[in-house]
TIKOL-848164 format. One record per residue (C-alpha): residue number from 1; z, y, x. Coordinates in steps of 0.02 Angstrom, whole numbers, plus 50000, padded with zeros to 5 digits. Example, Ala and Ser with C-alpha at 12.3 -4.5 7.8 and 13.67 -1.06 7.14 Angstrom:
# residues 2
<1, <50390, 49775, 50615>>
<2, <50357, 49947, 50684>>
//
This chain:
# residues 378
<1, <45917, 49855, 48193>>
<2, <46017, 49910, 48338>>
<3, <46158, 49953, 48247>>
<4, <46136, 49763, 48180>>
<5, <46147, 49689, 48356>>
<6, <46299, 49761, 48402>>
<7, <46364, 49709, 48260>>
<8, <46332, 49500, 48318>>
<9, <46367, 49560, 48486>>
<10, <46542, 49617, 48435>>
<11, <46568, 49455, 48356>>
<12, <46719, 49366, 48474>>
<13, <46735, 49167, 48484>>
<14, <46893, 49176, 48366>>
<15, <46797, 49283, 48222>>
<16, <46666, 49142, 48243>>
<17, <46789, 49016, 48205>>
<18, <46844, 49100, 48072>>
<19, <46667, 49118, 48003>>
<20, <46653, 48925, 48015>>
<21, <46824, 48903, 47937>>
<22, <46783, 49019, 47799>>
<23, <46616, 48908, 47782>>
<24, <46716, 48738, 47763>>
<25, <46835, 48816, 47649>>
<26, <46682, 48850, 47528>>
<27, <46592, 48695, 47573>>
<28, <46766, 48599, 47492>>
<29, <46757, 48709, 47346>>
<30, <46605, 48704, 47286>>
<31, <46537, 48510, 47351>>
<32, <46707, 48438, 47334>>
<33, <46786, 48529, 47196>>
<34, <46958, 48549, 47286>>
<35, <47040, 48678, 47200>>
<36, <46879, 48800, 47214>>
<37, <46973, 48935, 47104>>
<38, <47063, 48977, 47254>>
<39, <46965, 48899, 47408>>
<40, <46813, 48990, 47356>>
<41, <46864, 49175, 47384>>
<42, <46990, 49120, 47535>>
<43, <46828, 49055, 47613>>
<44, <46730, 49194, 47582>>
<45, <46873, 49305, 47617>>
<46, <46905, 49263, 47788>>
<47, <46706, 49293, 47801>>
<48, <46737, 49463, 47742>>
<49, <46907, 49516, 47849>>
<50, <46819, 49436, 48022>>
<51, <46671, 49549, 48013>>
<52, <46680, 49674, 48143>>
<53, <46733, 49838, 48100>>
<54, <46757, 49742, 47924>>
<55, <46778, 49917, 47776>>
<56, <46881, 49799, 47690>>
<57, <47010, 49791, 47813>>
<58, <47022, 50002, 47865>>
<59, <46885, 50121, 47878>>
<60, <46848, 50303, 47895>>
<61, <46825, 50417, 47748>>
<62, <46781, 50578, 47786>>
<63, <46919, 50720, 47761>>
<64, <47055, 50574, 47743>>
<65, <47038, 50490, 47907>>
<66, <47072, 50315, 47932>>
<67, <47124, 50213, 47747>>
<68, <47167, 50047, 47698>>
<69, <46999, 49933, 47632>>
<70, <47029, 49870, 47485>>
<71, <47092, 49680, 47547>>
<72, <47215, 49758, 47669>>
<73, <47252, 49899, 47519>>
<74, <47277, 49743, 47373>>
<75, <47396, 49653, 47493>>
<76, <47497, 49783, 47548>>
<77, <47536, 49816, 47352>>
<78, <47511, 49645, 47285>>
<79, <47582, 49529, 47390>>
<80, <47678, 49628, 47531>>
<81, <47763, 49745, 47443>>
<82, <47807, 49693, 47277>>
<83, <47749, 49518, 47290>>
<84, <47686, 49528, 47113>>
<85, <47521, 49413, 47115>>
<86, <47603, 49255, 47160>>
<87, <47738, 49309, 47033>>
<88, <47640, 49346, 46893>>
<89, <47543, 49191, 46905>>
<90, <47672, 49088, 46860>>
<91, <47669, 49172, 46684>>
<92, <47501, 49087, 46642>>
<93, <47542, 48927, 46747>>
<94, <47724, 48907, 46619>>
<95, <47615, 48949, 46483>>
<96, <47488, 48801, 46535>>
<97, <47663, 48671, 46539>>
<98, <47728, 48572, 46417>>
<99, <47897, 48525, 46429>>
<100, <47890, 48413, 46291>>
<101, <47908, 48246, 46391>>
<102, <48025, 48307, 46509>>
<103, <48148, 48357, 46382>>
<104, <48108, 48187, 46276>>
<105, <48194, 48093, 46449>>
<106, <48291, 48226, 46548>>
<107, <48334, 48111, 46679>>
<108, <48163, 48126, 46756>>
<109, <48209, 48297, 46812>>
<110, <48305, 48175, 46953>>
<111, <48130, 48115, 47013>>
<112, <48098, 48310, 47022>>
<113, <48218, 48346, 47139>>
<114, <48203, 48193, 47236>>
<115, <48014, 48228, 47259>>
<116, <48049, 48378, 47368>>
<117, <48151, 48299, 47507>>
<118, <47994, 48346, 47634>>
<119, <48043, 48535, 47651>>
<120, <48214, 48511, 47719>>
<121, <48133, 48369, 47807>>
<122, <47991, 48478, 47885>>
<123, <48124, 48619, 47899>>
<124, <48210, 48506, 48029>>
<125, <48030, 48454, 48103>>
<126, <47975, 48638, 48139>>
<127, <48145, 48665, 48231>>
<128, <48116, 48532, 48357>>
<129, <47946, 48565, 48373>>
<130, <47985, 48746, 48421>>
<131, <47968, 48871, 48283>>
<132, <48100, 48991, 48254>>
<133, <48229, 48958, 48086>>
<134, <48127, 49086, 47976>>
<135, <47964, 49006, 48029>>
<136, <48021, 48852, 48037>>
<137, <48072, 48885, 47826>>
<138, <47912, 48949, 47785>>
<139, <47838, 48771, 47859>>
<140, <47951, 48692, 47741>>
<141, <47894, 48758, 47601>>
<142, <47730, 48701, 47595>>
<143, <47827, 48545, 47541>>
<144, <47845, 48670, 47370>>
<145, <47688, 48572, 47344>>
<146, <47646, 48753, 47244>>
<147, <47541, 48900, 47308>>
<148, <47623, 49041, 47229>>
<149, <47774, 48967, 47269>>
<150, <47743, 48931, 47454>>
<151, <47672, 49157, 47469>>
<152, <47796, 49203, 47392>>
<153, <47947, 49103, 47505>>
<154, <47858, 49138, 47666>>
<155, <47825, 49337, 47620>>
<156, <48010, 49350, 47590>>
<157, <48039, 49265, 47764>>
<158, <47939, 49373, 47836>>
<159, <47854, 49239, 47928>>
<160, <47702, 49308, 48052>>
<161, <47604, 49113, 47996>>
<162, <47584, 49172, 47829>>
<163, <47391, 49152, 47827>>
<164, <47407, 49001, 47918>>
<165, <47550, 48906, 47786>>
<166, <47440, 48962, 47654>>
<167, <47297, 48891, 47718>>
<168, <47390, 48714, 47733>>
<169, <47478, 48732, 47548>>
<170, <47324, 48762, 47467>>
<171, <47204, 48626, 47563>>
<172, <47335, 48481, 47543>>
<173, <47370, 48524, 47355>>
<174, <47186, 48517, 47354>>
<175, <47175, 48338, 47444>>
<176, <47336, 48283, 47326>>
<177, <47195, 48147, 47273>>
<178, <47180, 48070, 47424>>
<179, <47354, 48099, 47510>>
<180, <47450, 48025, 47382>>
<181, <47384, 47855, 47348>>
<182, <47373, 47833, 47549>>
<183, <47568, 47873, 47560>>
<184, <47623, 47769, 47392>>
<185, <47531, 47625, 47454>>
<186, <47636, 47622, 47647>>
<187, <47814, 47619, 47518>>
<188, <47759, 47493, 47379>>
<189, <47705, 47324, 47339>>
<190, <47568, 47290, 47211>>
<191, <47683, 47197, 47097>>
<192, <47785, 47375, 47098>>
<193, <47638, 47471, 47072>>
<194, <47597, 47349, 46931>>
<195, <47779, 47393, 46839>>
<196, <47763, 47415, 46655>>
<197, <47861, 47553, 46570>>
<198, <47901, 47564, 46387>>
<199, <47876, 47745, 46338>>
<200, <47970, 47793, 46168>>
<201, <47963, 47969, 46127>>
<202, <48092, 48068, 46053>>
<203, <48089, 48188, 45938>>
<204, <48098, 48365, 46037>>
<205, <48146, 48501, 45903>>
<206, <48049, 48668, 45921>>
<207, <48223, 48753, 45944>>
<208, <48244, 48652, 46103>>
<209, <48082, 48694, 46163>>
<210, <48127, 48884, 46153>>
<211, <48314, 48864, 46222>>
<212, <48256, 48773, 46378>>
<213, <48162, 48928, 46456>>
<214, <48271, 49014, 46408>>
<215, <48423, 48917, 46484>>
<216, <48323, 48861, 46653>>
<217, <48314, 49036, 46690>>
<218, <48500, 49052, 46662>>
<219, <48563, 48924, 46748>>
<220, <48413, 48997, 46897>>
<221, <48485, 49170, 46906>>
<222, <48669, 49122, 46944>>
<223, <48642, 48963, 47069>>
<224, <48492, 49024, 47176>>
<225, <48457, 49211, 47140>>
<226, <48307, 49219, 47253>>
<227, <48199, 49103, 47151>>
<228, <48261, 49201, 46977>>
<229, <48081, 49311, 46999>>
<230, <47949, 49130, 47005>>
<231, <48069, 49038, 46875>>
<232, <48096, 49184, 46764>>
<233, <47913, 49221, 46757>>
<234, <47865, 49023, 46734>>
<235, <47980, 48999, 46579>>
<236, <47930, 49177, 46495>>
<237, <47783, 49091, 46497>>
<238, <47816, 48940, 46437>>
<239, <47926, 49053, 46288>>
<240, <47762, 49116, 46255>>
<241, <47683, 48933, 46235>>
<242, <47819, 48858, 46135>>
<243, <47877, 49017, 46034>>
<244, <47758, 49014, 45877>>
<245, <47714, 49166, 45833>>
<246, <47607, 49223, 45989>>
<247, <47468, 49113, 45994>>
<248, <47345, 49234, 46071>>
<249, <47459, 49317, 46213>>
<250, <47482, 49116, 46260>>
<251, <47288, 49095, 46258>>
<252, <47255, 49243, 46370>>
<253, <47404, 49191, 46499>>
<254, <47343, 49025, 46536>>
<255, <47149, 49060, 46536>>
<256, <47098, 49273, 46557>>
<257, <47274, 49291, 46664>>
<258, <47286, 49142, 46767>>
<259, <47110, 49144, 46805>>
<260, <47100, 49336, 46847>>
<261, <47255, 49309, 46972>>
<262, <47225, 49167, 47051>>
<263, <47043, 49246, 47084>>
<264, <47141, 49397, 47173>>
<265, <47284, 49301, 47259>>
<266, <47147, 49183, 47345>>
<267, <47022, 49335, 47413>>
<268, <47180, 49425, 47445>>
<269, <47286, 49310, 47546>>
<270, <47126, 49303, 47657>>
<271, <47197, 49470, 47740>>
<272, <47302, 49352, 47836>>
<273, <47167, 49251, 47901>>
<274, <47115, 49386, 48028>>
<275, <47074, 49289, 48169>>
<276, <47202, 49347, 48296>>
<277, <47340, 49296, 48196>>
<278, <47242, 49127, 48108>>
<279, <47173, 49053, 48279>>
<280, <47310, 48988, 48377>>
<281, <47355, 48838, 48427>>
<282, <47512, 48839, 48294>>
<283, <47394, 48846, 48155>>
<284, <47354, 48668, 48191>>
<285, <47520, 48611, 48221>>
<286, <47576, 48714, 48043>>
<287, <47426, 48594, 47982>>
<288, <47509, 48423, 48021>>
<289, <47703, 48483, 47960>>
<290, <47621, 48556, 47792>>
<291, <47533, 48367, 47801>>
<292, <47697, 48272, 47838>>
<293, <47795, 48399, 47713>>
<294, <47676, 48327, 47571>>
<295, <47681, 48144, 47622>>
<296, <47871, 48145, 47644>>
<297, <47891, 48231, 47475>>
<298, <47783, 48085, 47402>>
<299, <47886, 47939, 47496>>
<300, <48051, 48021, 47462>>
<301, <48013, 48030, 47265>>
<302, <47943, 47852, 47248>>
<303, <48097, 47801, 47380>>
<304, <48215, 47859, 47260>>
<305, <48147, 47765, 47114>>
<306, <48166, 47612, 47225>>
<307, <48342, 47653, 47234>>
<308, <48384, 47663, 47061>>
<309, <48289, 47499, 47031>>
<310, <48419, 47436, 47130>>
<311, <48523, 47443, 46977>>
<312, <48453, 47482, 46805>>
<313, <48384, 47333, 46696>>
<314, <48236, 47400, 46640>>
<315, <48127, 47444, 46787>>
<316, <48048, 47618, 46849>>
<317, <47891, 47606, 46906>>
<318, <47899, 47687, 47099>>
<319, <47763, 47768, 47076>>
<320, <47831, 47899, 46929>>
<321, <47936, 47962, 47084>>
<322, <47801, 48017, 47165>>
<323, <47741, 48122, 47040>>
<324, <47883, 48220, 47056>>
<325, <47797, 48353, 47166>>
<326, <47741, 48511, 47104>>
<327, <47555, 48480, 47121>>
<328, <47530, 48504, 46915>>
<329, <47458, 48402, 46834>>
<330, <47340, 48341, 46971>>
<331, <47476, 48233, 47042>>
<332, <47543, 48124, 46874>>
<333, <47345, 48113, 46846>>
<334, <47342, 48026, 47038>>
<335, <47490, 47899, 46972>>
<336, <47417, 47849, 46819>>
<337, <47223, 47809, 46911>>
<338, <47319, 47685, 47042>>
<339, <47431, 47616, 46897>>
<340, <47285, 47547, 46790>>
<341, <47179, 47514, 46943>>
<342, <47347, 47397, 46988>>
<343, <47345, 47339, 46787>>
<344, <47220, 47402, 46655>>
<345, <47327, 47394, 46533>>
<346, <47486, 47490, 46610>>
<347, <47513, 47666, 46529>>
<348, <47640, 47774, 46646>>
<349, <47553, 47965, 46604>>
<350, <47676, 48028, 46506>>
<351, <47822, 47971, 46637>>
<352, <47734, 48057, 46775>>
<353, <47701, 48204, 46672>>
<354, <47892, 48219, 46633>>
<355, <47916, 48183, 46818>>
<356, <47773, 48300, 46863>>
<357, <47820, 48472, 46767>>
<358, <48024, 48436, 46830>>
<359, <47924, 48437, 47023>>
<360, <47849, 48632, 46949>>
<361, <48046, 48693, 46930>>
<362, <48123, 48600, 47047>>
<363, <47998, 48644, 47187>>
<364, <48040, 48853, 47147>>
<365, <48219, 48813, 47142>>
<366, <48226, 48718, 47304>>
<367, <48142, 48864, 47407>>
<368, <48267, 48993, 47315>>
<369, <48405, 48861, 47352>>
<370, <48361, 48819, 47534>>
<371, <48302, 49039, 47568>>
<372, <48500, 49062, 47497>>
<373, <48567, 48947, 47623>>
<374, <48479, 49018, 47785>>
<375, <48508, 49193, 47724>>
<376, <48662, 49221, 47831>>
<377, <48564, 49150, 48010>>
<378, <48387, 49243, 47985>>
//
């Protein structure tokens, strides 16, 4: 008993923060359902790391000394050092994709590319509002709109707000729902929202299917050589998917794989979420860019369709752009709700799903793009 009252007594004001943080993180998983494969053990994680004199952080063993717990000891070799959790995730997440109505229309990779206009925006954002360049890119890429994506980025930046940027990726891809609609409605009129689109699918061979990976991760390799690992990794998975012959490899990537990983990543990322690092008064700014990184990714996708309304005869409906974010396939799900609540009859999924899974590449190219570009000043 009175080794359990030092323990409370111990407690500081920041670890109790972090206890109540850890508590709303669960509360959202498990009440809400926002994303609670990876909001669950980040919750309960930062429970675990903020306990005083916390074994899973560093403890004692006798004849060894002081050791690495087993959080501190699976970040150090899965995320810090070879970065492979985030990495290997994106094996099972390319195995879950179909590229099939992508490749059917390849211009919607435009919407893609388009969609991610908020981390260069929220690059230039940080700046003013004081964060170094490095930092300042890691903020960006919450705009990735894509977890792995955004640990990855911001480990190889070294950033010290790692724990914090995570924190804001994964909450806002869980509130894609609600953050969405709210910034589509402030750029479009209902008789936009209400925009018809004939969908007439072509015939994708199973030879394209296979070549795509294949070629993506060409093309990857020689223009932006730091995102070669996350693309690489998604389209061996999707090779897997769309190959033929290994049905079961495909079924264990996107179910035992993906869910085994993303179980680790989210308990393990909670190692940053010590509360000396996590309680700050940053961490709440980092909170509002990661918000305005997602909003202005939304705006600048469904923006762009705008534009090239401004001259094509048979209209886009705005909204498709907006899908163009990485946040698979929660956010083409998000389009398709406000189109038929707009027109009950008005059947845009398979746009936004083309538009969606461009958002998944173009969101790991545009961090390897933008990390290639800074590379000389950080």
């Amino acid at each position: 008993m009175e080794f359990l009252w030092e323990g409370f007594l111990a407690i500081t004001w920041k670890q109790a923060v972090m206890f109540l943080i850890g508590g709303v993180l669960i509360y959202l998983a498990i009440r809400k359902d926002y994303e609670p494969a990876l909001l669950l053990p980040m919750g309960f994680g930062a429970i675990l790391v903020n306990m005083p004199h916390s074994s899973v952080i560093n403890h004692v063993v006798e004849g060894a000394g002081e050791v690495n717990g087993v959080i501190e000891w699976m970040f150090n070799v899965g995320i810090d050092a070879a970065e492979a959790m985030p990495i290997l995730l994106f094996i099972g997440v390319g195995a879950m994709i179909d590229f099939g109505p992508l490749l059917a229309k390849p211009t919607l990779f435009l919407f893609g590319a388009a969609a991610h206009l908020g981390i260069f925006a929220t690059l230039c954002i940080s700046i003013l509002a004081g964060f170094s360049l490095k930092d300042a890119a890691a903020i960006g890429i919450i705009g990735a709109a894509d977890g792995p994506t955004v640990i990855l980025f911001s480990q190889i930046l070294q950033t010290k707000y790692l724990g914090a940027i995570t924190v804001a990726a994964y909450s806002y891809m869980a509130l894609v729902p609600i953050i969405q609609p709210a910034a589509i409605r402030l750029v479009t009129t209902k008789k936009e929202r209400s925009i018809r689109m004939e969908y007439k699918p072509g015939e994708v061979s199973q030879t394209a299917r296979i070549l795509f990976p294949i070629l993506i991760t060409l093309v990857t390799g020689f223009t932006a050589p730091e995102a070669a690992a996350l693309v690489g990794f998604l389209m061996f998975g999707n090779l897997i998917r769309e190959c033929g012959v290994l049905h079961t490899l495909s079924d264990t990537a996107q179910n035992v794989l993906s869910n085994l990983i993303t179980l680790l990543l989210g308990i393990t990322i909670s190692f940053t979420m010590q509360a000396e690092a996590f309680v700050r008064t940053e961490t709440l700014l980092i909170m509002l860019l990661g918000l305005c990184a997602f909003i202005i990714d939304t705006m600048g996708g469904v923006l762009f369709a705008k534009f090239l309304n401004l001259f094509l005869k048979h209209k886009i409906n705005p909204m498709v752009g907006g899908a163009g974010i990485s946040a698979f396939p929660m956010s083409s799900r998000v389009v398709q709700k406000m189109a038929l609540k707009e027109d009950p009859q008005n059947f845009i999924l398979m746009q936004a799903a083309g538009a969606n899974v461009s958002g998944q590449v173009a969101s790991v190219v545009a961090g390897g793009v933008l990390i290639q570009l800074l590379a000389p000043y950080i």
